[in-house]
C-alpha positions in Angstrom: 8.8 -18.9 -12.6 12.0 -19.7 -11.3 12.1 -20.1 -7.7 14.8 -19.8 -5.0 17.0 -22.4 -4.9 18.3 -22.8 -1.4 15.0 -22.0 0.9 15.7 -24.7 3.5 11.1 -25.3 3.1 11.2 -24.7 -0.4 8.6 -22.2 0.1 8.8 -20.3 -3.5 7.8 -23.5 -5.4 5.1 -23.9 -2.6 3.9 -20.3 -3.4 4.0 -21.4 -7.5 2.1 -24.4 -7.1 -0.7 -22.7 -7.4 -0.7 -20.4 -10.5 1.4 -24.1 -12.3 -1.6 -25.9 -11.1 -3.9 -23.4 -12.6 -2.0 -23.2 -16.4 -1.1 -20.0 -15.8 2.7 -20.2 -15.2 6.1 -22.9 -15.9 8.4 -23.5 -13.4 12.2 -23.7 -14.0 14.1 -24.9 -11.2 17.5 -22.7 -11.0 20.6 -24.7 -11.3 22.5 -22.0 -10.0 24.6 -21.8 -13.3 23.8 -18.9 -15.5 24.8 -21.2 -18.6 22.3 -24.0 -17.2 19.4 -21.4 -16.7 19.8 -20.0 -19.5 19.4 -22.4 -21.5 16.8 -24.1 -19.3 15.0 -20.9 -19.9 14.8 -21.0 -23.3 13.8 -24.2 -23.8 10.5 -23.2 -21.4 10.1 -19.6 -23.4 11.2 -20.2 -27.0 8.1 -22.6 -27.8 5.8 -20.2 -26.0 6.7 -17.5 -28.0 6.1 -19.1 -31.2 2.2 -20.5 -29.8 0.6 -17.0 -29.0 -2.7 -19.4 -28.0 -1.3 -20.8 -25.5 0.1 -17.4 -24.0 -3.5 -16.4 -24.2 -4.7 -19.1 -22.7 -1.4 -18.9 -19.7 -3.1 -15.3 -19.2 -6.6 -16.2 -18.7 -5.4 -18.9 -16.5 -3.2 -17.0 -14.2 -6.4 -14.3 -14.1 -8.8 -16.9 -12.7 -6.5 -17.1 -9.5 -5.5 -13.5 -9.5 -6.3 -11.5 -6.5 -6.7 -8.3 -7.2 -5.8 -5.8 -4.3 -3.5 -8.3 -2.6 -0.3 -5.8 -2.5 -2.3 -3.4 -0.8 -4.1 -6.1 1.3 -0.5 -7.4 2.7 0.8 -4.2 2.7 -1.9 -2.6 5.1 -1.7 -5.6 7.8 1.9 -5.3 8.0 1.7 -1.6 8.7 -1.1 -2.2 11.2 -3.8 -1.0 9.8 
């Protein structure tokens, strides 16, 4: 994940915390310089690319605080219903 940079309550890397907490996700903080993310990024993807267990085990992680149906959920209340 790579969340906004400028959000005044940094409320993307609030949102993250969770799914980082869990072992399902990495957080790269945006330095606002493609060069810099870039290369920040590979450094976070390149090694999980070459450990396929620990994708696997990202994946089960992130499905252990998934909630299914939230889309519609959210989308509902805003429309009213």
């Amino acid at each position: 994940l790579m969340p906004y940079p400028y959000h005044r309550d940094r409320q993307q890397w609030l949102n993250a915390e969770e799914l980082v907490s869990a072992g399902g996700a990495l957080v790269v903080a945006d330095r606002t310089d493609p060069k810099l993310n870039a290369s920040a990024l590979g450094s976070a993807l390149l090694p999980l690319l070459r450990e396929p267990g620990r994708l696997e085990a990202m994946r089960r992680a992130s499905a252990s605080v998934s909630r299914p149906g939230a889309a519609e959920i959210v989308a509902r209340w805003l429309a009213g219903g």
